[in-house]
C-alpha positions as a printed Julia matrix, in Angstrom:
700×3 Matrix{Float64}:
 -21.26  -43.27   36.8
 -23.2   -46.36   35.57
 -25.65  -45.66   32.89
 -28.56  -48.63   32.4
 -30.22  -49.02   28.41
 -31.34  -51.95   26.13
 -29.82  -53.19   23.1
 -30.55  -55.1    20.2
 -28.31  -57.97   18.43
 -31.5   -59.39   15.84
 -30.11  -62.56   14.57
 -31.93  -62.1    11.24
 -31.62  -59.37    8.94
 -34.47  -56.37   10.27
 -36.5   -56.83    6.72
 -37.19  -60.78    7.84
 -37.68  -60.06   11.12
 -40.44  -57.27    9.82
 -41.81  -59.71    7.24
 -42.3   -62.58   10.36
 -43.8   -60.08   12.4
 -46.53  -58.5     9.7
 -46.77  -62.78    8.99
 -47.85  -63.18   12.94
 -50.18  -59.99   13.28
 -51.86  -61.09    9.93
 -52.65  -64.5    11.94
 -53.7   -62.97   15.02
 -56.07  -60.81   13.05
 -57.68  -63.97   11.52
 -57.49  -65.9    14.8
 -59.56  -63.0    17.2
 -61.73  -62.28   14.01
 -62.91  -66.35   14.26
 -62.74  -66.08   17.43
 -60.49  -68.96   18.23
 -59.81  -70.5    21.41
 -56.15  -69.26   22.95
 -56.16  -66.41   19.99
 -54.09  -63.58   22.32
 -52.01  -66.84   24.01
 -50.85  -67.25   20.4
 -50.09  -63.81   20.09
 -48.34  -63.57   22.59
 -46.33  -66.62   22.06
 -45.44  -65.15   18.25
 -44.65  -61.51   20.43
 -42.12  -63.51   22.69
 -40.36  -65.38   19.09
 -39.98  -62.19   17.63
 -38.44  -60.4    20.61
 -36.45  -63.23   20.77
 -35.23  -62.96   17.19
 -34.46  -59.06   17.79
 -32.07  -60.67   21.36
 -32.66  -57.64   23.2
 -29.74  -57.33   26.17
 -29.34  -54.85   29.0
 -26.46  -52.99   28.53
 -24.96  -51.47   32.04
 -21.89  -49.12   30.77
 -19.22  -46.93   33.12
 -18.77  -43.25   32.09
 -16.9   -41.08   32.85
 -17.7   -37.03   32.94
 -15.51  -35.17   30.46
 -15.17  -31.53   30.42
 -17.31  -29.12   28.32
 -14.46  -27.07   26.11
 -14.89  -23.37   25.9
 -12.59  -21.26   22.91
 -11.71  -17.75   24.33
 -10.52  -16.0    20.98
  -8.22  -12.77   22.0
  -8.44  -10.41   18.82
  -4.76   -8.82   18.69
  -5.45   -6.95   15.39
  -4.07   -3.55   14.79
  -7.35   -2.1    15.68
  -7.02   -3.68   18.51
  -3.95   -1.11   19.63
  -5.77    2.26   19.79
  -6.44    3.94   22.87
  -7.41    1.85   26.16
  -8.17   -1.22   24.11
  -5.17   -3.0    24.78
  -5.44   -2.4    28.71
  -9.12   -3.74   28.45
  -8.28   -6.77   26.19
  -5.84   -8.04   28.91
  -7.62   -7.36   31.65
 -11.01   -8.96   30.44
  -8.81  -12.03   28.79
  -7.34  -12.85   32.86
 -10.62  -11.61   34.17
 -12.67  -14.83   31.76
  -9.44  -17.17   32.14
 -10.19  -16.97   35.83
 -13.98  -17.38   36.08
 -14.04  -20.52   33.57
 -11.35  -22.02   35.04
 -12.91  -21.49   38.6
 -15.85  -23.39   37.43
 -14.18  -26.76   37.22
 -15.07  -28.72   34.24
 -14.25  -26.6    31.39
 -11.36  -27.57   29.18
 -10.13  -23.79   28.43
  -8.51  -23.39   24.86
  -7.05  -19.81   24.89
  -5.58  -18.21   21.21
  -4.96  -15.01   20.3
  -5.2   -13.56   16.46
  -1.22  -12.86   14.78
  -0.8    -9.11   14.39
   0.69   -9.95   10.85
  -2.12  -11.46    9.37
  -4.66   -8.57   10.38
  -2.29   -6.19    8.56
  -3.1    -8.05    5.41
  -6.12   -9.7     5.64
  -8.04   -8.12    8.16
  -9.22   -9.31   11.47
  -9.9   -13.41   10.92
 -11.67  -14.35   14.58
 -13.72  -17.22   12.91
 -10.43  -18.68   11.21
  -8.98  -18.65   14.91
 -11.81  -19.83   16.35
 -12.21  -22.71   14.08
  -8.66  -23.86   14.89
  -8.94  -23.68   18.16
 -11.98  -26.4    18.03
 -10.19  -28.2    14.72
  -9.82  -31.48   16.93
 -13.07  -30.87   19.38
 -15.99  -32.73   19.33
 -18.94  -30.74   18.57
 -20.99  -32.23   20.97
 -18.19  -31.21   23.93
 -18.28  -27.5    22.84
 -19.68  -25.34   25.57
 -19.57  -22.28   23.85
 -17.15  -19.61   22.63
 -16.18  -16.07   24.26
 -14.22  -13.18   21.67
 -12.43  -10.36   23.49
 -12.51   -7.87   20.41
 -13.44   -4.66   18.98
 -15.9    -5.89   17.24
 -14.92   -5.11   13.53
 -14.11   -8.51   12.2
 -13.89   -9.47    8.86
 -14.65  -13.07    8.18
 -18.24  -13.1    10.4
 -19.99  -16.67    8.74
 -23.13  -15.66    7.16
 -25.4   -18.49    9.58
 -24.41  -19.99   12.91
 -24.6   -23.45   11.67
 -21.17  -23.03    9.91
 -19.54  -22.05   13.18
 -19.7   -26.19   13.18
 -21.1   -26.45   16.67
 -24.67  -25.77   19.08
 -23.78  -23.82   21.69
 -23.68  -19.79   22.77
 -20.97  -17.25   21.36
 -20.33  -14.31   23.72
 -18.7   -11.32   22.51
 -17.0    -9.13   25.19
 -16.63   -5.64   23.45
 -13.45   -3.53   23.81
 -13.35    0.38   23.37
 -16.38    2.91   24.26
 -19.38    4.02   22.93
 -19.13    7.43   20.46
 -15.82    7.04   19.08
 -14.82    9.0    15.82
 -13.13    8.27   12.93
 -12.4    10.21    9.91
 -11.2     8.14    6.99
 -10.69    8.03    2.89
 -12.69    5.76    0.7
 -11.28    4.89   -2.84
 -14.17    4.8    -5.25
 -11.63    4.1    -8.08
  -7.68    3.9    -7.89
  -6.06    3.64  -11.33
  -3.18    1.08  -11.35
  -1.09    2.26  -14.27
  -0.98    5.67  -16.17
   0.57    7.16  -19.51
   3.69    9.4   -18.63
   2.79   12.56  -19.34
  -1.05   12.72  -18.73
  -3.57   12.68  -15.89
  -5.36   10.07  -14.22
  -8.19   10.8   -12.29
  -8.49    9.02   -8.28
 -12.66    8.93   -6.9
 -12.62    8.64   -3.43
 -15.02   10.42   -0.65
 -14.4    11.0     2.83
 -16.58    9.31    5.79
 -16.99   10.39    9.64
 -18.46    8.33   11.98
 -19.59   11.36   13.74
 -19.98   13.82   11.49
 -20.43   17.39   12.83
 -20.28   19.13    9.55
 -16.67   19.87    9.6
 -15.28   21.18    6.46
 -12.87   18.43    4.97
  -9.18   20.19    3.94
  -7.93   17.34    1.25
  -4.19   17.54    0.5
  -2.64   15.59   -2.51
   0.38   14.84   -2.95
   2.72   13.09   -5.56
   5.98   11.55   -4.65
   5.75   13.3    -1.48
   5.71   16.83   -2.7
   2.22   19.02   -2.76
   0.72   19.26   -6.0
  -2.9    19.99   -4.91
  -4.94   20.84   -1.66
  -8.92   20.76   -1.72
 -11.81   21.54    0.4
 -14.97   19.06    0.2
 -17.67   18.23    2.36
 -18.38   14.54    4.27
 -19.59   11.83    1.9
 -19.38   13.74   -1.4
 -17.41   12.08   -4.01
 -13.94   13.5    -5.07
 -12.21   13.72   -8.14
  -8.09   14.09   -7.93
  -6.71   14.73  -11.38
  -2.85   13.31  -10.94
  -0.4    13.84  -13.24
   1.85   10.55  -14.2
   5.45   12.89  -13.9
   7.72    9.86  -15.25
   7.78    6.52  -15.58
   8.11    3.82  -12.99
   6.29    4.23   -9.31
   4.02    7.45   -8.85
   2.96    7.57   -5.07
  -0.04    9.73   -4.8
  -0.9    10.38   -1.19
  -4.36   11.69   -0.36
  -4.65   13.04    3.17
  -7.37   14.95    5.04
  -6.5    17.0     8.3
  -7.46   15.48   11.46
 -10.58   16.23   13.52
 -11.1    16.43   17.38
 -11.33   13.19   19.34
 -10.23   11.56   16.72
  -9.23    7.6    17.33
  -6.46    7.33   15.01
  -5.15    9.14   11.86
  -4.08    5.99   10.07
  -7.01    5.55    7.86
  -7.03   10.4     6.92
  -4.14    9.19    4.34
  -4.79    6.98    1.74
  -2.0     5.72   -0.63
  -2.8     5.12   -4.52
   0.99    3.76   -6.45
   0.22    4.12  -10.17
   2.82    2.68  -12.15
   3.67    5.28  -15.19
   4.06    3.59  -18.33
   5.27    5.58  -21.84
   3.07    4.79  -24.35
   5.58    5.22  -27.94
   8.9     7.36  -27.35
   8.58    9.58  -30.45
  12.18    9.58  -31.46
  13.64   12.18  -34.05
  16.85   10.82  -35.52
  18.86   13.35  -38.1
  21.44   11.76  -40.0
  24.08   14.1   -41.33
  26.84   12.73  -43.68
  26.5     8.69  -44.71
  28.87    6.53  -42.66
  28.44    2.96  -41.08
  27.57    4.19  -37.94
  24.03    5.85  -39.32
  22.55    1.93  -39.96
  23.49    1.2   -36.06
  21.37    4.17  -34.85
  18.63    3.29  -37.08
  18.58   -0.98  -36.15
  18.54    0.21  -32.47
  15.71    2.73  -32.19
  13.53    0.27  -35.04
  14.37   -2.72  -32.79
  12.44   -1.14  -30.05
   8.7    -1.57  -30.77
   8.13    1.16  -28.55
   9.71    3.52  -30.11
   8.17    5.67  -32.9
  11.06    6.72  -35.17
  11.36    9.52  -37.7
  14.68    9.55  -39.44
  15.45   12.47  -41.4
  18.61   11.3   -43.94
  20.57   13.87  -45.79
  21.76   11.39  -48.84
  23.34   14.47  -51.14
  24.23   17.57  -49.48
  23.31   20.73  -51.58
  27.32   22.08  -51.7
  27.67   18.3   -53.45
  24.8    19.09  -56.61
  26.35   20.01  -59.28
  23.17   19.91  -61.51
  21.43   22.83  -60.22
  18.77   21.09  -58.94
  16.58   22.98  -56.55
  16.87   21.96  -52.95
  13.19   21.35  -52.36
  13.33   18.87  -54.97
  16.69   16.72  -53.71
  13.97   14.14  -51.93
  11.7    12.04  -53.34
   8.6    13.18  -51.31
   8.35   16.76  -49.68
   9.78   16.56  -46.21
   7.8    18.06  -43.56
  10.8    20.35  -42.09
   8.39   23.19  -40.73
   6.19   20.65  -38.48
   9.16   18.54  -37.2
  11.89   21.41  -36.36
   8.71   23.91  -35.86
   4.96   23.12  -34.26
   5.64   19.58  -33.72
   9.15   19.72  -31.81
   7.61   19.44  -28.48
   5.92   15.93  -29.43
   9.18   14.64  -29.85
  10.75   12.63  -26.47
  14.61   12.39  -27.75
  16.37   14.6   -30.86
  19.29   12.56  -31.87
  21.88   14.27  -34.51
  24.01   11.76  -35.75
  27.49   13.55  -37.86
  25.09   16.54  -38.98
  26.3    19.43  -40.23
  24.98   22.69  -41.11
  24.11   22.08  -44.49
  21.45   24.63  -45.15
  18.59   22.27  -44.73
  17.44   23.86  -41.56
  17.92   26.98  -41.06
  19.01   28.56  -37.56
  15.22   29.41  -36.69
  14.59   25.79  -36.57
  18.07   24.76  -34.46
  16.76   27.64  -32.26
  13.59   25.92  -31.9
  15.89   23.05  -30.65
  17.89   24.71  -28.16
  14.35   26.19  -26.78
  13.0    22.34  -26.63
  16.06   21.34  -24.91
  15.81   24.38  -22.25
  12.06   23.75  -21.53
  12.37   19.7   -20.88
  13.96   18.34  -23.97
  16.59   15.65  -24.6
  18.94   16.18  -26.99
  21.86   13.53  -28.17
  24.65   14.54  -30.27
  26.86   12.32  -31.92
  29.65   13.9   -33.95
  32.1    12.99  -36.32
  34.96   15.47  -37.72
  32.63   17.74  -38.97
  32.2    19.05  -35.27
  35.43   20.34  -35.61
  34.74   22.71  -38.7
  32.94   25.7   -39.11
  29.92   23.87  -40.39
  29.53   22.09  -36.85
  26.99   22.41  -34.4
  29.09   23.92  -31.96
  28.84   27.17  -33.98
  25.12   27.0   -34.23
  22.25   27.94  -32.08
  23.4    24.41  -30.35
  26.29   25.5   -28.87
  25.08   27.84  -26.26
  24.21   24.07  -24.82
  26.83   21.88  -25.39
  29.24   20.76  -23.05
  31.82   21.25  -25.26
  33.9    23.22  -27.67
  35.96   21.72  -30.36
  39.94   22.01  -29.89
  40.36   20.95  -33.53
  42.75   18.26  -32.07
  41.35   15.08  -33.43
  43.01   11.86  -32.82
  43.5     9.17  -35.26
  44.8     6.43  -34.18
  43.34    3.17  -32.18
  42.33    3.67  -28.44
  40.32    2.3   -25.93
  37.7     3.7   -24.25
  37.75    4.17  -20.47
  35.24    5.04  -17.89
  36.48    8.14  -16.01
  36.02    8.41  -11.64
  33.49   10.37  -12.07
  31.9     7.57  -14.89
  32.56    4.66  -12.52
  29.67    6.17   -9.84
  27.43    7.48  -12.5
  24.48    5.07  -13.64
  24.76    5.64  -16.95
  28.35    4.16  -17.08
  28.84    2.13  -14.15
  28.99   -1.59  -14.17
  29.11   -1.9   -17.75
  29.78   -5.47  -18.98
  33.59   -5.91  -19.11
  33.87   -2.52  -16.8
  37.23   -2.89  -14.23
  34.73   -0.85  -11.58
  38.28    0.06  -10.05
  40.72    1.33  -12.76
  37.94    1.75  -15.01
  39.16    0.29  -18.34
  37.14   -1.92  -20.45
  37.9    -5.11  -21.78
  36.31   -3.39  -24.99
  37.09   -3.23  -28.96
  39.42   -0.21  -30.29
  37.77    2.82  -31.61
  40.32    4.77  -34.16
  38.59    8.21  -34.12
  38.19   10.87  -31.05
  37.28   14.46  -31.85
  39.27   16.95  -29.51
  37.47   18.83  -27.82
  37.26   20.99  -24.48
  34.54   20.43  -21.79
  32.86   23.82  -20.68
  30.22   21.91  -18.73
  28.46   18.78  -17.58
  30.18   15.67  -16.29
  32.61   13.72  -18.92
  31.43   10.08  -17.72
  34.03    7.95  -20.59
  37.56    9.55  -21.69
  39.45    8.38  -24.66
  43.41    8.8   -25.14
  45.17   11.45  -22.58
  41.99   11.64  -20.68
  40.02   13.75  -23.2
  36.41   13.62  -23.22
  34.66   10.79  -24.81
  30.91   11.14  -23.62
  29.79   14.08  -22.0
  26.35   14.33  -20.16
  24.6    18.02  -19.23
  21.77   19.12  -17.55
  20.57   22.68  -19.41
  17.79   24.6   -17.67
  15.26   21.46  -17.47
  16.22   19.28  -20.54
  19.37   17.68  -20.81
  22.0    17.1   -23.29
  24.47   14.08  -23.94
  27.44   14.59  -26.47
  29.14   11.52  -27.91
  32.51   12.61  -29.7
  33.23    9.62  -31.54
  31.68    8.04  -34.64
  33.26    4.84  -34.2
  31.0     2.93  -32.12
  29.34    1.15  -34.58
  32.78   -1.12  -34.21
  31.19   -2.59  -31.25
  27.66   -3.35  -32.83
  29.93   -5.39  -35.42
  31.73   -6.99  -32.94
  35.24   -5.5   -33.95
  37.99   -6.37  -31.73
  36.0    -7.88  -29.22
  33.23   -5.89  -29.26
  31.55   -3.63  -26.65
  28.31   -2.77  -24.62
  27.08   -0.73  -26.83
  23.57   -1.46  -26.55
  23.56   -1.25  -22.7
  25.58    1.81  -23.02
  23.12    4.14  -25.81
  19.66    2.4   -23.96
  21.28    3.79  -20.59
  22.04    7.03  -22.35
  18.63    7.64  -24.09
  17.07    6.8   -20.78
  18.71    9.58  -18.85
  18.34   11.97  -21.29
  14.8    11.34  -20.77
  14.78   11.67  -17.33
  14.06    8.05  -16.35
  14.01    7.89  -12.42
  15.98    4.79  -12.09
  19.1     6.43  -13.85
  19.04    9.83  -12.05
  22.7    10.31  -10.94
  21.85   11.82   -7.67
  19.03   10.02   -5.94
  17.3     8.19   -3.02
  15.14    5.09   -3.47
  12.78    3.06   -1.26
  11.82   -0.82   -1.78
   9.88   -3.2    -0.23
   9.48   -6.96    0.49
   7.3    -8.06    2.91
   8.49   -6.39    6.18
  12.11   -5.41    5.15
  12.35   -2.69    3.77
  15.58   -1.64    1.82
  16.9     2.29    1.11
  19.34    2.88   -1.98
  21.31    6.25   -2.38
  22.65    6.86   -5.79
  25.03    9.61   -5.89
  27.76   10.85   -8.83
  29.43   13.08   -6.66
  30.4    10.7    -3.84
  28.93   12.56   -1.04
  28.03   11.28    2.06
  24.13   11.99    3.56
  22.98   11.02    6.52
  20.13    8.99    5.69
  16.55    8.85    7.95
  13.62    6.07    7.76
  10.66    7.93    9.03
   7.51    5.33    9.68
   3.88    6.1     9.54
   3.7     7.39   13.12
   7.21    9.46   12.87
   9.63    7.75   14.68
  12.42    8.28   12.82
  14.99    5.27   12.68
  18.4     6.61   11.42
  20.09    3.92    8.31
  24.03    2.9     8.24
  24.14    2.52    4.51
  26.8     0.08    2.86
  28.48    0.99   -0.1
  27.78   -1.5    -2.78
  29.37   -0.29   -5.96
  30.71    3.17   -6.82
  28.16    6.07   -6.11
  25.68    3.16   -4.6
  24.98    2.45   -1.45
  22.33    0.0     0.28
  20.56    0.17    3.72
  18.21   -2.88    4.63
  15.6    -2.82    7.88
  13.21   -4.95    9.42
  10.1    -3.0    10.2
   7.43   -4.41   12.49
   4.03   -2.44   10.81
   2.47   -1.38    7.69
   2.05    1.64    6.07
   4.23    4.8     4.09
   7.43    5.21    5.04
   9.69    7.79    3.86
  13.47    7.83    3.38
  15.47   11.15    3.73
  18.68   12.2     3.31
  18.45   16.12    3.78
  18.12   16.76   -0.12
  16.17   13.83   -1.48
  12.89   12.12   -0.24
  11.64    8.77   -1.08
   8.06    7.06   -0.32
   7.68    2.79    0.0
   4.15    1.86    0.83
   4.79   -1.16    3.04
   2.21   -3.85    2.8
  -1.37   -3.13    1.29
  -1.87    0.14    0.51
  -4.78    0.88    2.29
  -4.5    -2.22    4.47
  -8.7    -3.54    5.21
  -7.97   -3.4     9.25
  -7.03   -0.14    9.45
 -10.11    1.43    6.95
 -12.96    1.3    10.15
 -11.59    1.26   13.47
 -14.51    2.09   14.99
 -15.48    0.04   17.99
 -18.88   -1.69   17.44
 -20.88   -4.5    18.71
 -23.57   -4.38   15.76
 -21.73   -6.73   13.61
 -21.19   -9.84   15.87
 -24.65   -9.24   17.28
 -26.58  -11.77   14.76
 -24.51  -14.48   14.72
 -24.21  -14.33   18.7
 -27.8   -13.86   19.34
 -28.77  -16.62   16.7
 -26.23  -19.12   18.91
 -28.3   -17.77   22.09
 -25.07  -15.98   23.27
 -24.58  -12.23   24.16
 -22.61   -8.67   23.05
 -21.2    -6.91   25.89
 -19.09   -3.64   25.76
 -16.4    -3.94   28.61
 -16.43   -0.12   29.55
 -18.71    2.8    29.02
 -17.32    6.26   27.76
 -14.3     6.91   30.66
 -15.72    4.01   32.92
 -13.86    1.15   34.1
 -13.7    -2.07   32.62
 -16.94   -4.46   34.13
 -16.6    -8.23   33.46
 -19.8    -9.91   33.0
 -20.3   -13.19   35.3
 -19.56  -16.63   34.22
 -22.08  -19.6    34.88
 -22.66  -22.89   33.57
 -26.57  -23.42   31.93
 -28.35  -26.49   31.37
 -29.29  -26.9    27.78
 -31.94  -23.67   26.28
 -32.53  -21.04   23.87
 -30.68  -18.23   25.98
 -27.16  -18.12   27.41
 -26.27  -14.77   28.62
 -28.55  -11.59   30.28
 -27.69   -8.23   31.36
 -24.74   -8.97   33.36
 -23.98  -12.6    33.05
 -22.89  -14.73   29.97
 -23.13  -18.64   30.27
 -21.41  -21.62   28.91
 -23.79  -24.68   27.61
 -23.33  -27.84   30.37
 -23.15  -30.49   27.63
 -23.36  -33.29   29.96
 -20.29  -35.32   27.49
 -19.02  -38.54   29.29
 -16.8   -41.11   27.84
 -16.89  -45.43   27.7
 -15.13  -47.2    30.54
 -16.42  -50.59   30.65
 -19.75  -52.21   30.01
 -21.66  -55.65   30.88
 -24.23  -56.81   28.64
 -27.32  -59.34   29.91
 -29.46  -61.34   27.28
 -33.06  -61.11   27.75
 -34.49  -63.6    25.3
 -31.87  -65.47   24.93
 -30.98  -66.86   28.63
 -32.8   -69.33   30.63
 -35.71  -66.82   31.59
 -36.15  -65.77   28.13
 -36.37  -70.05   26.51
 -38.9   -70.58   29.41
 -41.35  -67.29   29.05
 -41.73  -68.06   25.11
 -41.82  -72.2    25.63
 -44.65  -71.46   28.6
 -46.44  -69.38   26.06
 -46.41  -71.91   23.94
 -47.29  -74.93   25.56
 -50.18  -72.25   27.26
 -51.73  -71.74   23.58
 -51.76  -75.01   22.76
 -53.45  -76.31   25.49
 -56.4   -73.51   25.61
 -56.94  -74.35   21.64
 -57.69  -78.13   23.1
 -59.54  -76.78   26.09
 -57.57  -78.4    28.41
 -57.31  -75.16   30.29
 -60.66  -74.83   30.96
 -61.65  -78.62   31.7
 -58.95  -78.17   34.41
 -60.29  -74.65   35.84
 -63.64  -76.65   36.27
C-alpha cells in the first residue's frame, strides 16, 4: 500500500522564515497600493523564495496493514461460580474467540481474572484489562469485550482512563431476577474487654424482598448464644459477650430463603480479639519467709496486674502486749469488702504459707470456696503449716483441695521432676531445661516438700518418691492449683542453677484463669494464607479422630502428627475462603480463612447496571447472555468504521482503526530540484522585465 503526502525540511528556523514572509507581503502591499508595474510578478517571485526556503518534498511511503487488537477479559471470580454462570462464561468466551478470529485482522489477546485475587480484593476486570493492552498502542485498540457477571469492583470513574478510543462490550452472565439474601456490618468491633459485651450493627438486605421474616442466629465460638427475628433493612444490634481472652469468633447467620443464589454471604464472621483490661490479683501472705518478696516482684512486675497484698507481719498468738487485733496494722484493713462484697472482682486469690490465724474468720474462707465453685481461681502455696491443724486443709478450703496432708514432710535436697502426666500438660511441658522424655530438669535443689496425699486433680511435677509437688484441679467451674513447696524462691535467686520459675507461675496463673491457649484438653484452628493448620492439645493422651469441615461441608478428614507430648499438628492446603471448623467429636474449633467477609462474595447478584456507563460512554454495549431458563444467545461480531455507536440489539462491533506500519519511503524535492531553481528564476527575471516594460513593448 503506497501512501502519497508532502513534507517540509525549511532550511531556516520557522520564526525567520515567518519574519521573511510578513517582510514580502508588507512589500507587496506597498507595491499593488502604488500600483507598480509587475507588483503580483514580484509576489509571486517572493511566494516561490519562501516555498523554497520551507523545501517542500513529496514523500511516497510503503505500509503495511496491521491488525486492530481486541482484549476479551474472562471474569473467573468466585461470583463467577454460582449456578449456570460457569457453563455460560465458557461457552460465550469460544463463542467471541471464534467470531473475532473469523474476521481476519484482529490481533486477539485473551486473559482471564485469578480466582485468588477476587477472594481478597474483589473482582479487578480493569486491572486485567489494562495488562492485557500494557504494551498496545492506543491507536491499534479495536475495542474490548468482558464475559462477566457484571459486579466488578475497580469500574474507572470516566472512559478516558481506560487509556484508549474505542467501544467496550460487556457480555452479561447469569439471568434476570436472581435473589440474594445477605448481612451488612454497620460496625464490627475489633477488640473487646474479657468479661463484658460488645455490641455488632449490621442489617440484613434482599434483592428481592418479599417480606420474609429474617430468623438471625448468633453464635460465639461456634456454640448458640442468641437467635433473633428482624425484618429486611432494619438495623441490628448483637450484644456479644467477650468469654476469654484471645480470638472470639462471633458468627451471625440468617436462614436461607427460596431461590436463593448462594448462602455464602447469610453468615457473616466478626473475630474480636478479647483483651483483659487489669487482672485484679489478691495475694495473702501468711508467715514471713523469702519466698513472700518473689510473689510480690512477680505480680508488681506485671503492669497489668492490679495487686492487693494482704501481709500478716505479727500473728495475734505472737502479741504478748495485749494489743487489740484491730489495731495490729497501721491503717484499718478492709477485710469485709475483700473476703466479702468484693471477692468476685478479684481474677486470682493467691495464699502464700497462710494459716488460720484468726484474721478471717471461716465465713470469709467460705466466701472463698463459693468464689472458687462459681468461676474462681484459687492458688495455694504452702509451707509446713499445711501440715498442722492451723492449715487450710482443715478449713472451709479443703472441701477443694486436691490434697490432704500426710504429715510426712521431707527435708532434705531434691529435684523437682515433671511427672507423665506433667510432660503432656501445657502448664508443665517444655519447660526450659525439661528432658520432655524422662522428665527431669536440669533445675536448682529445693530442700522442703510437704507430704501430702492427692484426693483429686492431676499432680503435673513430683518431688522425691514421686509425691506430689504441684497439683492442678478443676472444682465445679473455678479451678484450683496447690503448690506444696515454699522453696521456689531458690530459683528466682538463681540457687544451684536456677529454674523456670517465671515461665512456670505465669503458666500457672494463666490456667487458673482459664486462658484458652493453656486449656489441657483442646482443639485449635490457625491460618496463613491458604494453609490452614489444626492443633489438638490433650493431657490424657487420647486419640480423636479429627474432621476439617469447609464452608460448603465437605468434610476433609486430618492425619495429625504428634509434635511434643499431648500435642499434635495437622497442616492443609485449602483452595477457598471462608469459616472452617475443626472437630474432633468433643471439641470444635472455628479459623476464618481469608477476609472475613471477603468484598466478592457480599453481592452476587448478576447485573448489567454497573458496567453500563462506562460502556455506553466508549459507544460499546451490555448484553445478558441468557434470559431466565433460556439458552445462552451470542450477539454478532462485525468490524465498524470509525462513529459514536458500536453495538445494537443483537450485534456488538469492534472499531476498524485502519493502523499500518513504515516499510520504505522515497522522498522528491520540489523547490529544490531543477524545476523548482527554474519556476522561481523565471519569476524573477518575469518581474523584472514588466517593472522596465519590456514585456509590454514586446506584446506590441
Amino acid at each position: 500500500m503506497s501512501v502519497w503526502s508532502i513534507a517540509l525540511s525549511p532550511f531556516l528556523p520557522p520564526w525567520a522564515i515567518v519574519a521573511l514572509a510578513a517582510v514580502a507581503l508588507a512589500i507587496t502591499v506597498v507595491l499593488v497600493w502604488r500600483r507598480v508595474r509587475g507588483a503580483w510578478l514580484r509576489a509571486l517571485a517572493f511566494a516561490l523564495l519562501i516555498l523554497g526556503l520551507c523545501d517542500p518534498n513529496l514523500v511516497q511511503e510503503n505500509r503495511r496493514p496491521l491488525k486492530d487488537i481486541v482484549a476479551l477479559v474472562v471474569d473467573r471470580s468466585a461470583s463467577q461460580d454460582i449456578g449456570e454462570r460457569p457453563g455460560q462464561t465458557d461457552k460465550a468466551r469460544d463463542e467471541v474467540k471464534a467470531r473475532l478470529n473469523a474476521l481476519g485482522d484482529v490481533d486477539l489477546r485473551v486473559v482471564e481474572t485469578s480466582r485468588q485475587e477476587s477472594d481478597t480484593e474483589g473482582t479487578k476486570l480493569f486491572s486485567a484489562l489494562r495488562g492485557a493492552l500494557s504494551d498496545a498502542p492506543p491507536e491499534r485498540v479495536g475495542g474490548a469485550i468482558m464475559i462477566t457477571d457484571g459486579d466488578v469492583h475497580d469500574i474507572p470513574g470516566t472512559a478516558a482512563a481506560l487509556g484508549f478510543y474505542a467501544p467496550l462490550h460487556a457480555l452479561i452472565t447469569g439471568h434476570e431476577g436472581e435473589r440474594q439474601r445477605r448481612i451488612e456490618l454497620i460496625e464490627a468491633p475489633r477488640y473487646g474487654i474479657v468479661g463484658k459485651d460488645q455490641v455488632i450493627a449490621l442489617r440484613v438486605l434482599d434483592s428481592a424482598d418479599h417480606g420474609e421474616p429474617v430468623r438471625l442466629t448468633v453464635r460465639r465460638d461456634g456454640a448458640t448464644i442468641d437467635e433473633t427475628d428482624a425484618k429486611v433493612g432494619e438495623r441490628i444490634n448483637v450484644e456479644a459477650p467477650i468469654d476469654h481472652a484471645g480470638p472470639n469468633v462471633i458468627e451471625l447467620e440468617v436462614a436461607p430463603v427460596e431461590g436463593e443464589l448462594a448462602t455464602d454471604s447469610n453468615r457473616a464472621v466478626v473475630n474480636i480479639e478479647g483483651v483483659r483490661d487489669k487482672l485484679h490479683v489478691l495475694l495473702v501472705s501468711g508467715k514471713p519467709h523469702p519466698g513472700e518478696r518473689m510473689w510480690r516482684n512477680l505480680l508488681k512486675s506485671d503492669p497489668n496486674v492490679d495487686l492487693v497484698h494482704f501481709t500478716i507481719l505479727r500473728p495475734p498468738e505472737k502479741g504478748g502486749d495485749g494489743t487489740p487485733i484491730n489495731e495490729l496494722s497501721l491503717i484499718a484493713f478492709p477485710v469485709a469488702d475483700l473476703f466479702g462484697r468484693k471477692i468476685k472482682d478479684f481474677d486470682l486469690i493467691i495464699f502464700d504459707r497462710y494459716a488460720q490465724q484468726s484474721i478471717l474468720p471461716y465465713a470469709y474462707l467460705d466466701n472463698i470456696a463459693n468464689y472458687v465453685r462459681d468461676g474462681g481461681a484459687l492458688l495455694m502455696a504452702e509451707g509446713p503449716e499445711f501440715s498442722t491443724p492451723d492449715g487450710l486443709y482443715y478449713s472451709p478450703l479443703g472441701a477443694i483441695a486436691p490434697a490432704e496432708p500426710t504429715g510426712e514432710d521431707v527435708e532434705a535436697p531434691f529435684q523437682a521432676k515433671v511427672s507423665e502426666e506433667g510432660l503432656r500438660h501445657p502448664v508443665t511441658r517444655g519447660l526450659a531445661g525439661l528432658d520432655a522424655k524422662s522428665g527431669d530438669g536440669e533445675w536448682g535443689r529445693w530442700f522442703r516438700l510437704i507430704g501430702a496425699r492427692a484426693t483429686g486433680g492431676e499432680t503435673v511435677m513430683n518431688g522425691p518418691d514421686d509425691k506430689p509437688l504441684l497439683m492442678l484441679s478443676r472444682v465445679d467451674k473455678g479451678r484450683v492449683g496447690l503448690l506444696l513447696s515454699d522453696q521456689m524462691w531458690l530459683w528466682a535467686r538463681g540457687y544451684d542453677g536456677g529454674g523456670p520459675y517465671l515461665d512456670l507461675l505465669r503458666r500457672l496463673a494463666h490456667w487458673l484463669m482459664k486462658e484458652p491457649e493453656l486449656e489441657e484438653e483442646a482443639l485449635r484452628a490457625s491460618a496463613k494464607g491458604h494453609d490452614v493448620t489444626v492443633e489438638r492439645q490433650s493431657a490424657s493422651g487420647a486419640e480423636r479422630e479429627t474432621d476439617l469441615v469447609a464452608p460448603d461441608g465437605t468434610r476433609t478428614k486430618l492425619t495429625m502428627t504428634a509434635e511434643a507430648p499431648g500435642l499434635a499438628r495437622a497442616h492443609v492446603a485449602v483452595d477457598r475462603y471462608g469459616l472452617y471448623r475443626a472437630e474432633d467429636g468433643q471439641h470444635v474449633a472455628l479459623v476464618s480463612v481469608g477476609p472475613d467477609n471477603p468484598l466478592e462474595m457480599q453481592d452476587v447478584v448478576s447485573t448489567p447496571e454497573k458496567l453500563r456507563p462506562i460502556a455506553e460512554t466508549t459507544g460499546g454495549t451490555v448484553h445478558r447472555l441468557a434470559a431466565a431458563g433460556g439458552v445462552v444467545a451470542i450477539p454478532r461480531v462485525v468490524s465498524l468504521n470509525p462513529g459514536p455507536s458500536y453495538g445494537g440489539s443483537d450485534y456488538i462491533g469492534i472499531k476498524r482503526t485502519g493502523s499500518s506500519e513504515l516499510i520504505g519511503a522515497r522522498s522528491t524535492s520540489l523547490a529544490s530540484g531543477f524545476f523548482g531553481l527554474a519556476f522561481l528564476l523565471g519569476a524573477v527575471v518575469a518581474a523584472w522585465l514588466a517593472e522596465g516594460g519590456r514585456l509590454r513593448r514586446g506584446g506590441n
